[in-house]
C-alpha positions as CSV (number, residue, x, y, z in Angstrom):
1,X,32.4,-30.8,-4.4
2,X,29.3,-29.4,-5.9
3,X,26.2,-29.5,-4.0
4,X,23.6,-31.7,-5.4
5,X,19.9,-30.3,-5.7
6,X,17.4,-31.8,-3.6
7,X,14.0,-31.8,-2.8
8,X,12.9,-31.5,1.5
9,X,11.0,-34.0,2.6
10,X,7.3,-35.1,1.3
11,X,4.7,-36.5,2.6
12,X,3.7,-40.6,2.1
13,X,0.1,-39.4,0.4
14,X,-0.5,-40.8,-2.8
15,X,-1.1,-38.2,-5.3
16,X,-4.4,-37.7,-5.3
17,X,-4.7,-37.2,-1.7
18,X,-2.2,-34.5,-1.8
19,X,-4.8,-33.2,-4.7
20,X,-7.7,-33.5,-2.5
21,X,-6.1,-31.7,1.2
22,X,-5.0,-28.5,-1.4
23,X,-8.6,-28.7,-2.9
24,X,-11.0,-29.0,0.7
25,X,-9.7,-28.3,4.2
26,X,-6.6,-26.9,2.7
27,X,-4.9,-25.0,6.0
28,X,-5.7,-28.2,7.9
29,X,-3.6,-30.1,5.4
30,X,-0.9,-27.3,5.4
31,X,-0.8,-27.4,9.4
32,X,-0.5,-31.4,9.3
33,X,2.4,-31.0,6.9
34,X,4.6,-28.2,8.7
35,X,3.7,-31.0,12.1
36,X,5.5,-34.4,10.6
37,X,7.8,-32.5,7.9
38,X,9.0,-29.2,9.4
39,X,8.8,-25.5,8.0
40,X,9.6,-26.5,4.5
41,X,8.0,-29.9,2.4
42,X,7.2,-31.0,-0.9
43,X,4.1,-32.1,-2.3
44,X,3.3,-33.3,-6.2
45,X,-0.2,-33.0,-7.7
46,X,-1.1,-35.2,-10.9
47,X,0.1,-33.5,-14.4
48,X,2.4,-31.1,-12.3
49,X,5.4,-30.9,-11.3
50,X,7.4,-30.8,-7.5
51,X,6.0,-28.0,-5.3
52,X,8.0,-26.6,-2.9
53,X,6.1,-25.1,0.5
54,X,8.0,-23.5,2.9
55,X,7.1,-20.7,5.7
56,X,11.3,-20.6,6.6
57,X,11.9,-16.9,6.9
58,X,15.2,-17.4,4.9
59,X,14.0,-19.0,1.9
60,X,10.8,-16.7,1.9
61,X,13.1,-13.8,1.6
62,X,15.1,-15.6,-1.4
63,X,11.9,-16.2,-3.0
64,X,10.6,-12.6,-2.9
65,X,14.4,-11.4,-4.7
66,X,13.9,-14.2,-7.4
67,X,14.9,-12.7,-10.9
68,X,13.2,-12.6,-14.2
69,X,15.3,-15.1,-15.6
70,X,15.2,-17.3,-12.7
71,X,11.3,-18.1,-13.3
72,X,9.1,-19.7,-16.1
73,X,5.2,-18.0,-15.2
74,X,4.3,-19.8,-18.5
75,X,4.2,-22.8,-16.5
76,X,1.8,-21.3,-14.1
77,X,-1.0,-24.5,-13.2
78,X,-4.6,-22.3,-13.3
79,X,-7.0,-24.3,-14.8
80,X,-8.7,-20.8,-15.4
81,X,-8.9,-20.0,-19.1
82,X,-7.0,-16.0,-19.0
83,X,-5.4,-15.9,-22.3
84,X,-2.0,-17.0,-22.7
85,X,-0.8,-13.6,-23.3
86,X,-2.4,-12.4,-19.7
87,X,0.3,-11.1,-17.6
88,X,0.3,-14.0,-15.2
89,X,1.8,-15.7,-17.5
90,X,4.2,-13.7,-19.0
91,X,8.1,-13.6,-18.6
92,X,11.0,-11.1,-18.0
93,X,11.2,-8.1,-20.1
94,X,7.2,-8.6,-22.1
95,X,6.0,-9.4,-18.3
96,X,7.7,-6.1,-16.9
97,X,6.3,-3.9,-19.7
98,X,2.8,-5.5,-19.3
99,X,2.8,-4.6,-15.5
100,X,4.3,-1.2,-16.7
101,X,0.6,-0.8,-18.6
102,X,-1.8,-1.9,-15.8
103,X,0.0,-0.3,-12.9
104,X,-0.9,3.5,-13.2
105,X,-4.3,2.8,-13.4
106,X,-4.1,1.7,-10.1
107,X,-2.5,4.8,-8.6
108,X,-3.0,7.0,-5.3
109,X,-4.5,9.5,-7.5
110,X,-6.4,7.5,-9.8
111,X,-7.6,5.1,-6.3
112,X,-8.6,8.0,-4.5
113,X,-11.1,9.1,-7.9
114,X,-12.9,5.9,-7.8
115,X,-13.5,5.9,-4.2
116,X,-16.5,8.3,-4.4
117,X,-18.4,5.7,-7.0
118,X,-17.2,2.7,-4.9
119,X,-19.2,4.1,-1.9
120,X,-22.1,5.1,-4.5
121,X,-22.0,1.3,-5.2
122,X,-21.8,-0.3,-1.7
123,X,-24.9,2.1,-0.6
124,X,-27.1,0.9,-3.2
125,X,-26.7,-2.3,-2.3
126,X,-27.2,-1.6,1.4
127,X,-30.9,0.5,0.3
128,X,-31.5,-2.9,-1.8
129,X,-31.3,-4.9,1.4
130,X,-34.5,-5.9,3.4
131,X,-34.5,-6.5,7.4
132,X,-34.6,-10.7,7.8
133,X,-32.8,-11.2,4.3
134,X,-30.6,-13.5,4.1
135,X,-27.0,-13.1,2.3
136,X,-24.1,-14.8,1.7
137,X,-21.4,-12.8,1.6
138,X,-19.0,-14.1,-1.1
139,X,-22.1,-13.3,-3.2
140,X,-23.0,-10.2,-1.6
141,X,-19.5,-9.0,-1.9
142,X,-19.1,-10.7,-5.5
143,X,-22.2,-8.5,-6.8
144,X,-20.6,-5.8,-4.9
145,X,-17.1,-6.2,-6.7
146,X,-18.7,-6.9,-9.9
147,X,-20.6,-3.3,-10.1
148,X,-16.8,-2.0,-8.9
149,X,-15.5,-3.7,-11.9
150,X,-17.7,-2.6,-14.6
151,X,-17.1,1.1,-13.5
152,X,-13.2,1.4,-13.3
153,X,-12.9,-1.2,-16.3
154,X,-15.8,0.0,-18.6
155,X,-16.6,3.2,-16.9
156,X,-20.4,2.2,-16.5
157,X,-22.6,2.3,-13.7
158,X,-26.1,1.2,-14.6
159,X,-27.9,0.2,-18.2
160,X,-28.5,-2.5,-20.0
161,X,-25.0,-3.0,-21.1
162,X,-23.3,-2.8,-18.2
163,X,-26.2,-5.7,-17.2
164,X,-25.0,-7.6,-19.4
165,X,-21.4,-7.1,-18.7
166,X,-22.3,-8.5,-15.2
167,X,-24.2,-11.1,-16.5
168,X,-21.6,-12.7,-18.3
169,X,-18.4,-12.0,-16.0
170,X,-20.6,-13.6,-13.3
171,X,-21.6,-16.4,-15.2
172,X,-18.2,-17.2,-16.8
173,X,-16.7,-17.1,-13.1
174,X,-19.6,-18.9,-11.6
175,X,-18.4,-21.8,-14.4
176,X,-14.7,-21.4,-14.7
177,X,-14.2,-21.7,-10.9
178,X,-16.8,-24.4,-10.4
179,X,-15.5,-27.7,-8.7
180,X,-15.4,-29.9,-11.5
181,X,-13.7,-27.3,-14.0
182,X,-10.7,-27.3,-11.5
183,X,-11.1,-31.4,-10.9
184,X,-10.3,-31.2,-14.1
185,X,-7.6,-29.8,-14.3
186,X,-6.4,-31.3,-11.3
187,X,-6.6,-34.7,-13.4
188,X,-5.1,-33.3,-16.7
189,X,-2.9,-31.1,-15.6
190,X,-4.3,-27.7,-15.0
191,X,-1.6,-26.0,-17.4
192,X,-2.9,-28.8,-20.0
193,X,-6.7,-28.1,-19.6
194,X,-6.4,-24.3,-19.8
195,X,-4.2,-24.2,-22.8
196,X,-7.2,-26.7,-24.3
197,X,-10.0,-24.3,-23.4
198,X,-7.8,-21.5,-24.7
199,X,-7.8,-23.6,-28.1
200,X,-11.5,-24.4,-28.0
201,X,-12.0,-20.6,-26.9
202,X,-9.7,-19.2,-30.1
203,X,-11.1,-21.1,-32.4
204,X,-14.7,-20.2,-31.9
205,X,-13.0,-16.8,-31.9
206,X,-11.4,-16.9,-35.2
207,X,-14.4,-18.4,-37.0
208,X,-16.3,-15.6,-35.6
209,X,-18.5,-17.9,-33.5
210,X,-20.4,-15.6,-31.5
211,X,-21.6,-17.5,-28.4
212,X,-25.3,-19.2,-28.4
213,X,-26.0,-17.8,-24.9
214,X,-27.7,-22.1,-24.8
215,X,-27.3,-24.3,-20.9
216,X,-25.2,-26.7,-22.0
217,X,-24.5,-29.6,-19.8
218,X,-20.8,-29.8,-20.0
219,X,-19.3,-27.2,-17.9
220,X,-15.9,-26.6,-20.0
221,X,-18.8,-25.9,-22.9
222,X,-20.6,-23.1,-20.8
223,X,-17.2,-21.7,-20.2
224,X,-16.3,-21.5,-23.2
225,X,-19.3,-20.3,-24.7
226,X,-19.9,-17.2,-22.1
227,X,-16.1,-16.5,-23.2
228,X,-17.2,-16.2,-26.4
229,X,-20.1,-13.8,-25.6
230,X,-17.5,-11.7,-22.7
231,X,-15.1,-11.6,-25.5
232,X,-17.1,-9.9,-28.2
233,X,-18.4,-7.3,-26.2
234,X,-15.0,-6.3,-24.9
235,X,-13.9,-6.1,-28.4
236,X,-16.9,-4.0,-29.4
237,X,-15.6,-1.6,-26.4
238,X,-11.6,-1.7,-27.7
239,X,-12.4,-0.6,-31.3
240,X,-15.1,2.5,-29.9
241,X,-12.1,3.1,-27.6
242,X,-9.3,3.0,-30.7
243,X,-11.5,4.9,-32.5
244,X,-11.5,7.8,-30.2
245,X,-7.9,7.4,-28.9
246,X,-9.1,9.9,-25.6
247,X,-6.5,10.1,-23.7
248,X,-8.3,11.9,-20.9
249,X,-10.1,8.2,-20.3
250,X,-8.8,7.0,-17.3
251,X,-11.1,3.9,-16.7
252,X,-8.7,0.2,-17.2
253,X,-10.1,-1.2,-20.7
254,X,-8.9,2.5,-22.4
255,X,-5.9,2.8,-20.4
256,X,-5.4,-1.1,-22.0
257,X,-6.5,-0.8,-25.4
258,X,-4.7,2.6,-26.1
259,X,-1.0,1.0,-24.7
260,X,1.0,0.4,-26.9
261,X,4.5,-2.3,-26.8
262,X,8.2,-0.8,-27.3
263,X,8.1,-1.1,-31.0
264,X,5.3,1.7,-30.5
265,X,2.4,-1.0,-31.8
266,X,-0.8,-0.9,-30.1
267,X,-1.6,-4.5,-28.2
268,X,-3.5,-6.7,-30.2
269,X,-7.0,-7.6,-29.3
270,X,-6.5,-10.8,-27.8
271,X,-4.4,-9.4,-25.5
272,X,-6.3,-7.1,-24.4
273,X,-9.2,-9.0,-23.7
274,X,-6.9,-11.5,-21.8
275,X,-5.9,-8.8,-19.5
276,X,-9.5,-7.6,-19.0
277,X,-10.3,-11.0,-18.0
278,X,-7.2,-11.4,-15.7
279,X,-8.5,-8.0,-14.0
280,X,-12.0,-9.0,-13.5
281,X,-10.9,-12.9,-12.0
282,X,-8.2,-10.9,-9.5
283,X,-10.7,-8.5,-8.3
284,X,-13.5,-10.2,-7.8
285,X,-12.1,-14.3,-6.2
286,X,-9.6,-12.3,-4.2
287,X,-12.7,-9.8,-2.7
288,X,-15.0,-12.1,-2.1
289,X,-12.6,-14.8,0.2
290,X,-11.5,-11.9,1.9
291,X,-14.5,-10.5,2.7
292,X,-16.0,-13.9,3.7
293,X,-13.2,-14.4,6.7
294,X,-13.7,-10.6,7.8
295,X,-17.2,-11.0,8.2
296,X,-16.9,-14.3,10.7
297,X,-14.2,-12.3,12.9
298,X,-16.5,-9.7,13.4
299,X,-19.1,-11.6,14.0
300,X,-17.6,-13.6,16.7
301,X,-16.3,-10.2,17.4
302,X,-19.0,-7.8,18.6
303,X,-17.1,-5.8,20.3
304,X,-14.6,-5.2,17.0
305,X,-17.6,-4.5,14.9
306,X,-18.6,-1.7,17.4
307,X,-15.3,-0.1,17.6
308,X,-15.2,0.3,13.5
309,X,-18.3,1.4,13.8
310,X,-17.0,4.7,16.4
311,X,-14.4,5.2,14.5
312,X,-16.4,5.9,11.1
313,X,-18.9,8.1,12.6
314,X,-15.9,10.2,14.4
315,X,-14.3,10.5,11.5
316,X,-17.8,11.7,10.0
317,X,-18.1,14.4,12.2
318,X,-14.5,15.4,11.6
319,X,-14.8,15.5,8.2
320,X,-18.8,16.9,7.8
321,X,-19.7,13.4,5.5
322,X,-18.8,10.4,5.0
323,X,-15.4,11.2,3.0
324,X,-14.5,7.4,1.6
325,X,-11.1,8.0,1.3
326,X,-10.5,9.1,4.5
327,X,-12.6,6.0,5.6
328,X,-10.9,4.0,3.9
329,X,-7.6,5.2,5.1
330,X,-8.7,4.9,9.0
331,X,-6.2,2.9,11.7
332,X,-8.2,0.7,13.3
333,X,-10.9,-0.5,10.6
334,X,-7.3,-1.2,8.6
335,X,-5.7,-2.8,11.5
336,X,-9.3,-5.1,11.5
337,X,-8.7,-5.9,8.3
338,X,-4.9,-7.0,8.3
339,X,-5.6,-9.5,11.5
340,X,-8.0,-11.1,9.5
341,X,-5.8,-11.5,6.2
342,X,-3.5,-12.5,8.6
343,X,-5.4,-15.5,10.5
344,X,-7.5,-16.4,7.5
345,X,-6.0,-15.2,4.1
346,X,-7.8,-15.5,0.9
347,X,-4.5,-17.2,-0.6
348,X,-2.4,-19.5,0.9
349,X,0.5,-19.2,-0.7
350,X,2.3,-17.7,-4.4
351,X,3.7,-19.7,-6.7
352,X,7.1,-19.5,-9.2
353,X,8.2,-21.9,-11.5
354,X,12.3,-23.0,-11.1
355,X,14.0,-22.7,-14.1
356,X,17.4,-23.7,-12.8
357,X,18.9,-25.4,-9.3
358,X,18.0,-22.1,-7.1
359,X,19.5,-21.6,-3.8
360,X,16.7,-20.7,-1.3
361,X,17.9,-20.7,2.1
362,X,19.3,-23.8,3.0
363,X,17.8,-25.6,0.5
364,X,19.2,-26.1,-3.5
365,X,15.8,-26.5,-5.0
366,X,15.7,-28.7,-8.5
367,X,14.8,-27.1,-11.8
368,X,11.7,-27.7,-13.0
369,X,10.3,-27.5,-9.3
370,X,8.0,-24.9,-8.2
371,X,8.5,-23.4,-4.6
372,X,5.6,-21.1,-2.7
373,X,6.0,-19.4,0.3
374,X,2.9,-20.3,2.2
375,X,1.1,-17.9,3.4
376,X,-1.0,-19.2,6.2
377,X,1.4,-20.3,8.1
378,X,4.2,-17.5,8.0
379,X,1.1,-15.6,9.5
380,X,0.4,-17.9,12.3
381,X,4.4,-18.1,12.9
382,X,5.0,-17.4,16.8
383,X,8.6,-16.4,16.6
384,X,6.8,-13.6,14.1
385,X,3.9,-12.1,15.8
386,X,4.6,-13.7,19.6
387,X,2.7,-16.2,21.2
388,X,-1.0,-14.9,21.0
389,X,-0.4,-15.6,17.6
390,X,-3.2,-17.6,16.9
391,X,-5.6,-14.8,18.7
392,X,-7.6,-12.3,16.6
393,X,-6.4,-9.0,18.3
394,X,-6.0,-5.9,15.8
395,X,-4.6,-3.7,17.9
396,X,-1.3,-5.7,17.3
397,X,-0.9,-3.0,13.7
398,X,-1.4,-0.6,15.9
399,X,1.9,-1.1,18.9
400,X,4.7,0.6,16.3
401,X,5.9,-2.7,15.0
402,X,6.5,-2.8,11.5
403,X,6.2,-6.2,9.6
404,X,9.2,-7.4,7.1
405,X,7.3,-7.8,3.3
406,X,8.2,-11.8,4.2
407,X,6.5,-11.9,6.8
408,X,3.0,-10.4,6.6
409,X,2.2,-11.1,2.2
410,X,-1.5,-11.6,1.8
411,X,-1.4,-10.5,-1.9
412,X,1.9,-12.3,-2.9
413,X,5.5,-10.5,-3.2
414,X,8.2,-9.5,-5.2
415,X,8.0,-8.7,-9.0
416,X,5.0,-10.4,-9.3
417,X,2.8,-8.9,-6.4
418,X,-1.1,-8.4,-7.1
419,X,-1.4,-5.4,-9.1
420,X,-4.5,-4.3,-8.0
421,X,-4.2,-4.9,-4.3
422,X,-4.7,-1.8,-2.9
423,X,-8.0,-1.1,-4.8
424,X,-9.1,-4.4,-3.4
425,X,-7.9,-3.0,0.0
426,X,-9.9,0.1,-0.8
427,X,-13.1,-1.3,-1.3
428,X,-13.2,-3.9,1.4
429,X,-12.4,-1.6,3.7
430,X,-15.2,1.2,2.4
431,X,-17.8,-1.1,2.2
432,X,-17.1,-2.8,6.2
433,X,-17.2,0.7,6.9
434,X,-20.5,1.4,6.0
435,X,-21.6,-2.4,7.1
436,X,-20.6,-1.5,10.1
437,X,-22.4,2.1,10.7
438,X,-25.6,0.8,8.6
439,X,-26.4,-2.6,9.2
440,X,-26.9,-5.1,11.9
441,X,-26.5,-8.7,11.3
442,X,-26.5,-12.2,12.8
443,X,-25.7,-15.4,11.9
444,X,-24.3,-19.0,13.3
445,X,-20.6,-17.6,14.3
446,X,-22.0,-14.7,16.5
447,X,-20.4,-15.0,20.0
448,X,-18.7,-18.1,18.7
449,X,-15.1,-19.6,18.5
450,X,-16.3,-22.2,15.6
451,X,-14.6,-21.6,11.8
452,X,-15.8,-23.3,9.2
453,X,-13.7,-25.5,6.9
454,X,-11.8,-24.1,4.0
455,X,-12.1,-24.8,0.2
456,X,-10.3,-23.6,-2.8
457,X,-12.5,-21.5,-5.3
458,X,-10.6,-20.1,-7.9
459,X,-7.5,-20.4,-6.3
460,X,-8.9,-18.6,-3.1
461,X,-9.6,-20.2,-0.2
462,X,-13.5,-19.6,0.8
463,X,-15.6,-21.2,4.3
464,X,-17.0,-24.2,2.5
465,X,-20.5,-23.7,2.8
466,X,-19.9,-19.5,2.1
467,X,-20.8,-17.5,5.1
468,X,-24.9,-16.3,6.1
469,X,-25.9,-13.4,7.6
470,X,-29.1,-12.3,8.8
471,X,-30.2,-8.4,8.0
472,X,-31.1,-7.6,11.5
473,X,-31.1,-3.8,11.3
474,X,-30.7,-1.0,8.5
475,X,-29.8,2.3,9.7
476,X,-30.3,5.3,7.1
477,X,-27.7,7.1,4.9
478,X,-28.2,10.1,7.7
479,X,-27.1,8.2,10.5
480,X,-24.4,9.6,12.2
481,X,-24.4,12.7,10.1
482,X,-23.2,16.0,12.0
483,X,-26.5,17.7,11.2
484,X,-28.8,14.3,12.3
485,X,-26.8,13.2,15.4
486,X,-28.8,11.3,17.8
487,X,-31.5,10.5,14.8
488,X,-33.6,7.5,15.2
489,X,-32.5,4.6,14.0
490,X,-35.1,2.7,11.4
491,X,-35.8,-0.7,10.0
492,X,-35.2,-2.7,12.9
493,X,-36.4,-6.5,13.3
């Protein structure tokens, strides 16, 4: 007899409550789940479909060998307006060639190249910094990440153009991510509402619509207006770049906008841009959540904080300077950051789209369903990483065990793993690095068990209220350097 598909359990929430625990208080809502339903459970949102979330080591594992054929991306909910051609949304053979583009530029080689400017970057910002200023550090980092994106994908550093680059990527984020854009969506169906923004954007594109730059008071409006204006100026950039066909240009928008598909055609311009776009929204969400949880854990974590900081100036005086690819390569500042993606990571879970009953596990999942593995709590699993699980102790990366791809994921798995993860690993950890030898701060969590509650933003999940620290103390570039050991330290309250 022939097994019939079947969804696990769900929980008695009307829709829109189900809506409303994934938008605020999210890992609450996942925890109360798992409690009264078990390891795996299914919850439906308005517009969508069945999703299937499950932290069951078994179907995890099932999920991450999933095949091309096995999966629809198109069907992807993100209310976020990418370009229907972006990767994300691709499937089987055009979404393997379009990773096959992107991938390289985010090599070893090419990674280590870029860490020089990323430190140039994150000590700018630290000299811009005054002692009793306030920041909030998924802007801090944001503004960070956004002067990282603007060198590896348009290879500028400062001017007016890369300004206005900033302007408008931080802008269009500031609007796409926003609350209502994603209530929206929520409402509609977020596949629904991005494919309509999408229209709205194209056809403003095709008329040659250049955007007005005007505050309008509908948010889907500003959207797609700063679109509009991000677009253009990206296409300015892919016909100088088609013009010169360099190949020695290694920075992302070339490397993009000289590819070219297996029938030897260069991509079209839409495309393009709708990869740019997907870059800049993956980079700079995914660093700024991450960053936001790191910076509460080492504030309730002194003692952490002071450790990094050792280790960086040791490895200074090995190495003569601060080298920030040895930095950024250093045990315990990476072992730091992994117990924080672990405890509080920036995702809570993947998605793929069934197309076909699918054996995962135990479970013969429905077509038409979509199944996640769910982050957050595969990380807090006992049976994974023992019973202190729920303690923030980093030295557990450091004992010789050696985590299964199932069980530790905080940028997704499989075929469909975040391309640019290690750069975003890269620059966190460079920039803590130098937070940590340079700068003092306080705030609310220091010496404190108390976590704030969590929100989605841009399918990341941020403190609420975004995290504030005090600028107690700035230390000089010098500090710590073999020639200035023992210098005095400066700025402080």
């Amino acid at each position: 007899m022939t097994a019939k598909a079947k969804l696990p359990p769900a929980p008695k929430d009307p829709k829109y409550r189900q809506a409303l625990g994934l938008g605020i208080g999210i890992w609450d809502y996942m925890e109360k789940n798992q409690r009264e339903l078990g390891d795996t459970f299914t919850l439906t949102l308005p517009g969508q479909g069945p999703m299937v979330w499950t932290s069951n080591q078994d179907m995890i594992k099932d999920i991450l060998k999933l095949q091309e054929e096995q999966v629809d991306a198109s069907l992807v909910q993100l209310p976020m307006d990418l370009g229907e051609h972006n990767t994300v949304f691709l499937n089987e053979k055009e979404h393997q060639d379009s990773r096959k583009i992107v991938i390289p530029a985010f090599n070893t080689t090419r990674l280590r190249a870029r860490a020089p400017a990323m430190h140039d970057i994150v000590t700018e910002h630290i000299n811009s910094w005054k002692v009793g200023q306030k920041l909030n550090v998924p802007r801090m980092i944001g503004d960070i990440t956004l002067d990282v994106i603007c060198y590896t994908l348009f290879n500028l550093r400062h001017g007016e153009r890369k300004d206005r680059y900033q302007y408008l990527m931080g802008n269009w984020m500031l609007e796409a991510t926003s609350d209502t854009m994603f209530t929206f969506g929520a409402i509609f169906g977020a596949k629904n509402f991005r494919q309509w923004l999408n229209k709205k954007y194209l056809a403003r594109a095709d008329k040659n619509q250049g955007g007005n730059g005007k505050k309008g008071i509908l948010p889907w409006k500003r959207a797609v207006d700063l679109k509009v204006q991000l677009a253009d100026m990206i296409r300015e950039d892919i016909r100088d770049i088609r013009r010169r066909m360099d190949e020695s240009e290694t920075h992302l928008l070339s490397v993009i906008a000289r590819a070219k598909d297996d029938k030897g055609n260069l991509l079209s311009e839409e495309r393009v841009i709708s990869e740019t776009i997907g870059l800049l929204i993956g980079g700079h969400e995914t660093s700024a959540a991450t960053a936001s949880w790191f910076a509460i854990w080492l504030q309730q974590r002194p003692d952490v904080n002071d450790k990094i900081r050792r280790e960086v100036l040791e490895s200074i005086q090995n190495e003569g300077k601060f080298d920030p690819v040895k930095v950024s390569e250093l045990p315990y500042l990476t072992a730091c950051l992994n117990e924080s993606q672990r405890l509080t990571p920036s995702a809570v879970g993947f998605i793929r789209w069934l197309r076909q009953d699918t054996q995962l596990g135990s479970h013969l999942i429905p077509a038409g369903s979509s199944v996640l593995p769910c982050i957050y709590l595969t990380h807090r699993d006992p049976a994974i990483f023992g019973p202190d699980v729920l303690e923030y102790r980093p030295e557990r990366w450091m004992e010789g065990k050696k985590y299964l791809p199932s069980e530790f994921l905080p940028f997704g798995g499989g075929r469909r793993a975040c391309v640019g993860l290690n750069q975003a690993r890269q620059q966190l950890r460079i920039a803590f690095a130098e937070f940590a030898r340079r700068v003092e701060f306080t705030s609310e969590y220091q010496h404190s068990n108390k976590m704030p509650r969590s929100r989605m933003i841009g399918g990341q999940t941020e403190p609420e209220k975004g995290v504030w620290l005090t600028v107690k103390q700035i230390r000089p570039e010098s500090y710590g350097m073999p020639d200035t050991v023992g210098a005095a330290e400066t700025a402080t309250a």
